[in-house]
DOROVEX-137505 format. One record per residue (C-alpha): residue number from 1; x, y, z. Coordinates in nm, 3 decimals. Example, Ala and Ser with C-alpha at 12.3 -4.5 7.8 and 13.67 -1.06 7.14 Angstrom:
% DOROVEX-137505
ATOM   seq        px        py        pz
ATOM     1     1.230    -0.450     0.780
ATOM     2     1.367    -0.106     0.714
END
This chain:
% DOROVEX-137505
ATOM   seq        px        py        pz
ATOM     1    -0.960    -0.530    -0.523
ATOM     2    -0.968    -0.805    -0.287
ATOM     3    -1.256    -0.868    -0.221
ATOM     4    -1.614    -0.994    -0.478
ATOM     5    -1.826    -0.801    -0.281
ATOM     6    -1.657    -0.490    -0.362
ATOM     7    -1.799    -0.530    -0.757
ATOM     8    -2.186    -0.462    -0.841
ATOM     9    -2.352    -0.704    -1.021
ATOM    10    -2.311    -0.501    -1.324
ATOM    11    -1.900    -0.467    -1.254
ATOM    12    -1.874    -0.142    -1.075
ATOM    13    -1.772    -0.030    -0.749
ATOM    14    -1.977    -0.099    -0.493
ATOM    15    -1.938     0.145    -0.236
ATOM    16    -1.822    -0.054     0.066
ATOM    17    -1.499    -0.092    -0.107
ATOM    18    -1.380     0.233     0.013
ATOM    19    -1.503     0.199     0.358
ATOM    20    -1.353     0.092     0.706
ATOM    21    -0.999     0.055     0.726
ATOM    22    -0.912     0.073     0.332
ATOM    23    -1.010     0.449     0.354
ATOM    24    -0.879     0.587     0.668
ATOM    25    -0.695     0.816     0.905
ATOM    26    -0.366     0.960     0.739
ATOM    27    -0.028     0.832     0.951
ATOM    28     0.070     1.092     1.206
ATOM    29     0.263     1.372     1.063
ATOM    30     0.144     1.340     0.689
ATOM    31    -0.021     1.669     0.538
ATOM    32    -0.387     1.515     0.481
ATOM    33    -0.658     1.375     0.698
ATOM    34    -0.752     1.074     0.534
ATOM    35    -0.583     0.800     0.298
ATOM    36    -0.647     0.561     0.046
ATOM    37    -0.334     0.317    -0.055
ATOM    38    -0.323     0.236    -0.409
ATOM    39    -0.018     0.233    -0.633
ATOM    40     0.099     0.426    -0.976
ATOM    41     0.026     0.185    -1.273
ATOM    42     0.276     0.350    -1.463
ATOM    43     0.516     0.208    -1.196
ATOM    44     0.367    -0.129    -1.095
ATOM    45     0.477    -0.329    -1.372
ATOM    46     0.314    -0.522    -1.694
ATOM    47     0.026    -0.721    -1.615
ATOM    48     0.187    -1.006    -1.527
ATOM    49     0.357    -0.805    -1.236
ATOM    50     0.035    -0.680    -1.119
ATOM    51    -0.165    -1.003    -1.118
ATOM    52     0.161    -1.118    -0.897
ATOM    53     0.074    -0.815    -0.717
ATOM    54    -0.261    -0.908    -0.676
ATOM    55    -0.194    -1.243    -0.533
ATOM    56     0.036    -1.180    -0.321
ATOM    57    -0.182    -0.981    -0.099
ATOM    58    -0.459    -1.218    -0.113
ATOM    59    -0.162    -1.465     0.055
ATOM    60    -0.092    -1.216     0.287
ATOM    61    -0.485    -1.193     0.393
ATOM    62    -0.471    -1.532     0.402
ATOM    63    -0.224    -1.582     0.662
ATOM    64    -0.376    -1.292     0.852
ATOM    65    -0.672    -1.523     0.873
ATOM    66    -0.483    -1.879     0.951
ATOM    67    -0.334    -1.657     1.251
ATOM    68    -0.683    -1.639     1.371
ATOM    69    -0.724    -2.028     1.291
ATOM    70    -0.993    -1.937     1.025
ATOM    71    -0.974    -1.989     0.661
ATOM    72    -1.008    -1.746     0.373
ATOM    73    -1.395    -1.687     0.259
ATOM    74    -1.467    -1.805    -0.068
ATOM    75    -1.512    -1.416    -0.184
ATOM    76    -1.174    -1.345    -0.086
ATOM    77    -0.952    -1.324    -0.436
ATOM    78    -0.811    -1.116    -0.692
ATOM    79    -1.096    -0.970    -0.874
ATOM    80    -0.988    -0.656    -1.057
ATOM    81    -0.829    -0.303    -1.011
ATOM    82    -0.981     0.048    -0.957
ATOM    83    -0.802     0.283    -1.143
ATOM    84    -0.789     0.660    -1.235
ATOM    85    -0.545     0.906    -1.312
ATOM    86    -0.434     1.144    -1.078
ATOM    87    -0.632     1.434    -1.273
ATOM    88    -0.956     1.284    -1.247
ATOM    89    -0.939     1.221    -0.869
ATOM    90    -0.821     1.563    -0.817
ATOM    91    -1.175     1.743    -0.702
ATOM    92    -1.278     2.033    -0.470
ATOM    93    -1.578     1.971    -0.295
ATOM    94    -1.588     2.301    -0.108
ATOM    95    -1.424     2.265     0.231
ATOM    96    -1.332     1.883     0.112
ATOM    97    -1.009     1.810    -0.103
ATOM    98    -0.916     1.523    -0.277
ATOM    99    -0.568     1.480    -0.417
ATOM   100    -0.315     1.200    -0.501
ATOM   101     0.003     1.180    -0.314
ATOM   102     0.313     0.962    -0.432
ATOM   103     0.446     0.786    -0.117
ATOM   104     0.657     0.486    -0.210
ATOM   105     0.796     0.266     0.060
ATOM   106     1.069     0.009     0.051
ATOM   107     0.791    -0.282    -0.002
ATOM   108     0.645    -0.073    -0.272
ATOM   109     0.800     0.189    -0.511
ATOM   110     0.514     0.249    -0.695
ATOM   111     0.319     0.278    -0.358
ATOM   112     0.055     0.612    -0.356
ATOM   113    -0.207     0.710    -0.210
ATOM   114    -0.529     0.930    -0.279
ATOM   115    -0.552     1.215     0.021
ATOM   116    -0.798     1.432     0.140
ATOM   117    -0.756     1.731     0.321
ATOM   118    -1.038     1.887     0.549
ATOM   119    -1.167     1.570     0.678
ATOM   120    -1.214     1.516     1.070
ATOM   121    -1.386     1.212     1.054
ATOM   122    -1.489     0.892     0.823
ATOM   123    -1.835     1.049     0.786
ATOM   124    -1.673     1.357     0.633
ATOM   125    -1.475     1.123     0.372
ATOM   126    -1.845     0.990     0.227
ATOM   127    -1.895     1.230    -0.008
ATOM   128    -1.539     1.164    -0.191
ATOM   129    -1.614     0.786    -0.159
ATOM   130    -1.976     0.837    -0.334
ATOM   131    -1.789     1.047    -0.614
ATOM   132    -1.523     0.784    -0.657
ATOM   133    -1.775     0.509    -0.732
ATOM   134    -1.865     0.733    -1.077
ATOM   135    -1.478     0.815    -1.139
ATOM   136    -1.259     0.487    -1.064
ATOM   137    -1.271     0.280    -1.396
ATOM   138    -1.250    -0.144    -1.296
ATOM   139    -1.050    -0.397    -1.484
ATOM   140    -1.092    -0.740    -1.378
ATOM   141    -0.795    -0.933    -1.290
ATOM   142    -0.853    -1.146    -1.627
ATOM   143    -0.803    -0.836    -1.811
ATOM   144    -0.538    -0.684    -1.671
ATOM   145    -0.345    -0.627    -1.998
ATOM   146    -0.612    -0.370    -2.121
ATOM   147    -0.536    -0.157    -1.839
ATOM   148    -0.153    -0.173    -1.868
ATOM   149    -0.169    -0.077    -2.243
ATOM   150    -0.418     0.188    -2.180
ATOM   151    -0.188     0.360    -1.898
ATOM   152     0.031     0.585    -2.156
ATOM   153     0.338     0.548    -1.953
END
């Protein structure tokens, strides 16, 4: 998470982390209808390679925004992760799947994504993003090494 907006006051998910662009269309071709990019913990590394993770895409939002001669908002950092196991963000909401797919690039072998299937529009993804908000579990970025030692890889 990117973003200190994205965090309640009392360190949960607010929902307008999954809207807009971080939840969207699938790429042309691909199976489901909508996509969110995440990565498999179990693949991304100890701690230390996740924080490095971490900041390295807040330096590449930060050039995005030099390109556009602005500089980075305060809010803009490293704040924590969002993370579930593939099991618990497996659901059937009646004509609504959600699923995991592993889809790593050559930036990114640990690269995945959480799918849904029978979703025509971004309105249709809000109920998966509500139900999210009670199943993704956060870690702040100064914490990081809980998460990696509770991952049972």
């Amino acid at each position: 998470m990117t973003n200190e907006d994205h965090l309640t006051r009392g360190g949960t998910l607010h929902y307008q982390a999954l809207k807009g662009g971080q939840f969207g269309p699938a790429e042309p071709g691909m199976k489901w209808d909508h996509e969110l990019s995440g990565r498999a913990l179990c693949l991304a590394g100890d701690a230390s390679k996740i924080e490095a993770d971490g900041n390295a895409r807040i330096e590449s939002i930060k050039k995005k925004f030099a390109l556009r001669g602005k500089g980075l908002p305060s809010k803009i950092k490293f704040v924590a992760v969002a993370s579930a196991t593939a099991r618990e963000v497996r659901y059937n909401f009646g004509n609504i799947l959600s699923d995991t797919a592993f889809t790593p690039n050559i930036d990114d072998q640990a690269h995945s994504d959480l799918v849904t299937y029978g979703t025509s529009s971004d309105n249709d993804v809000d109920v998966v993003r509500h139900w999210l908000q009670t199943k993704l579990r956060i870690t702040k970025a100064n914490n990081l090494q809980v998460l990696v030692s509770s991952c049972g890889c």
